[in-house]
C-alpha positions as CSV (number, residue, x, y, z in Angstrom):
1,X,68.4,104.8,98.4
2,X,71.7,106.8,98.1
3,X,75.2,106.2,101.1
4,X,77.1,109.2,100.9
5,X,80.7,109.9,102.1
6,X,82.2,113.2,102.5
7,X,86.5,114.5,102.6
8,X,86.4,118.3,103.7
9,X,90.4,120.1,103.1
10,X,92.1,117.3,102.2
11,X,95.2,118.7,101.3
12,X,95.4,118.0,97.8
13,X,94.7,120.1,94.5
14,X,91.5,119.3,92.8
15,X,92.9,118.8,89.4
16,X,94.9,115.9,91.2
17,X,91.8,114.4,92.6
18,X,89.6,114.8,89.0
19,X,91.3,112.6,87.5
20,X,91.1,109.7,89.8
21,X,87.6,110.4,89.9
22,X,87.3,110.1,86.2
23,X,88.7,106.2,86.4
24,X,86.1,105.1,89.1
25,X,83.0,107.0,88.3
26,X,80.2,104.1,87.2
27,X,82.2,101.5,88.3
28,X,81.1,98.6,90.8
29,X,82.4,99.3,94.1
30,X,84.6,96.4,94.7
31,X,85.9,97.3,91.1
32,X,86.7,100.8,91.7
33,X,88.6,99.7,95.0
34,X,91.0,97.6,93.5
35,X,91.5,100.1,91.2
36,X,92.1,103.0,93.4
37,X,94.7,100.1,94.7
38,X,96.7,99.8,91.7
39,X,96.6,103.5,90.6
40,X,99.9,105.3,91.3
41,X,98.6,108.7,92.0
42,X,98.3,110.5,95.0
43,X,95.1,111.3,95.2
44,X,94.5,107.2,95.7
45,X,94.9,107.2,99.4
46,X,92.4,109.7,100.3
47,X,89.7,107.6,97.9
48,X,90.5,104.3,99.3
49,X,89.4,105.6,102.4
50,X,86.8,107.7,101.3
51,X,85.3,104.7,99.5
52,X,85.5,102.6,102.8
53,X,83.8,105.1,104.3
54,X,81.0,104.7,101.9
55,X,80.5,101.6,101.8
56,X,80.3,101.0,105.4
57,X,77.6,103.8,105.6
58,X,75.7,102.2,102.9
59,X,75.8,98.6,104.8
60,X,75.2,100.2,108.2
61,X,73.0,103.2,108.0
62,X,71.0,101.9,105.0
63,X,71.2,98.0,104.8
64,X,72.2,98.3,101.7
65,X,74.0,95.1,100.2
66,X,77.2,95.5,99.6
67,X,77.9,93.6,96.9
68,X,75.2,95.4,94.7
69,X,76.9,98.4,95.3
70,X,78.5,101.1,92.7
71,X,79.6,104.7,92.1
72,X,76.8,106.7,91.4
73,X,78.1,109.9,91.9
74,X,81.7,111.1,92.5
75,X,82.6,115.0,92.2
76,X,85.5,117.3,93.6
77,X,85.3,121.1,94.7
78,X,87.9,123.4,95.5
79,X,88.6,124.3,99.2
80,X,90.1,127.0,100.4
81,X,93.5,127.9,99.2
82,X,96.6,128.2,101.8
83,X,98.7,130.8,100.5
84,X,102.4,130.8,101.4
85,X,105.6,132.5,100.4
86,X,108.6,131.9,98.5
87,X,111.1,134.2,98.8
88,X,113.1,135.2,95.3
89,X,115.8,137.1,94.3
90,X,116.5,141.0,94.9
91,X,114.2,140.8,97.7
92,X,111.1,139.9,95.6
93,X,108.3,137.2,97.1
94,X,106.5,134.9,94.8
95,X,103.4,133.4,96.4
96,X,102.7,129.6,96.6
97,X,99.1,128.7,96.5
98,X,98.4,125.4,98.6
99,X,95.2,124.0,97.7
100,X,92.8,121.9,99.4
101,X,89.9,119.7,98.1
102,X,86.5,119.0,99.1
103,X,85.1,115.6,97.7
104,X,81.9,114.0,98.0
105,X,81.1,110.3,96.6
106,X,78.1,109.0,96.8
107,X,77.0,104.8,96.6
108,X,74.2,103.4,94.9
109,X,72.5,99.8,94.7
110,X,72.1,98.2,91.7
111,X,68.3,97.5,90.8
């Protein structure tokens, strides 16, 4: 029995989000919250909520118990990329490529 949580475009580059993932991956659930609280990275407050999300599928969709819980899976994917422009000198434009993030994190029980 598996709770998963989904964040579509969040507008955030997937390298950013990685390596936040890399810290919480394995990790008891209550564990990996309070260390998505004392992490200063931005990629933090889209987990935090993420992970909430999670958790309450897990105890409502599943009956799952919640303190059992733990980070079975956690993986980022590109989105698609916004692409802006900067203008330069001599009339030259640089592009700026805004990406986005798609993140999945799924909750397991402990046996």
């Amino acid at each position: 029995m598996e709770a998963r949580a989904y964040l579509k475009y969040a507008r955030i580059s997937p390298r950013k989000v990685q390596i936040v993932l890399d810290l919480i991956r394995n990790k008891p659930a209550d564990v990996a919250m309070a260390i998505l609280k004392n992490t200063p990275k931005a990629a933090t407050e889209y987990l935090q909520k993420l992970l909430k999300s999670a958790m309450a599928n897990a105890e409502n969709n599943h009956n799952m118990d919640v303190s059992r819980l733990y980070v079975a899976e956690c993986f980022v994917c590109p989105g698609p990329i916004l692409k802006r422009i900067r203008p330069r000198a001599q009339g030259r434009a640089f592009r700026i490529e805004k990406r986005t993030s798609h993140v999945t994190l799924v909750l397991k029980e402990k046996e």
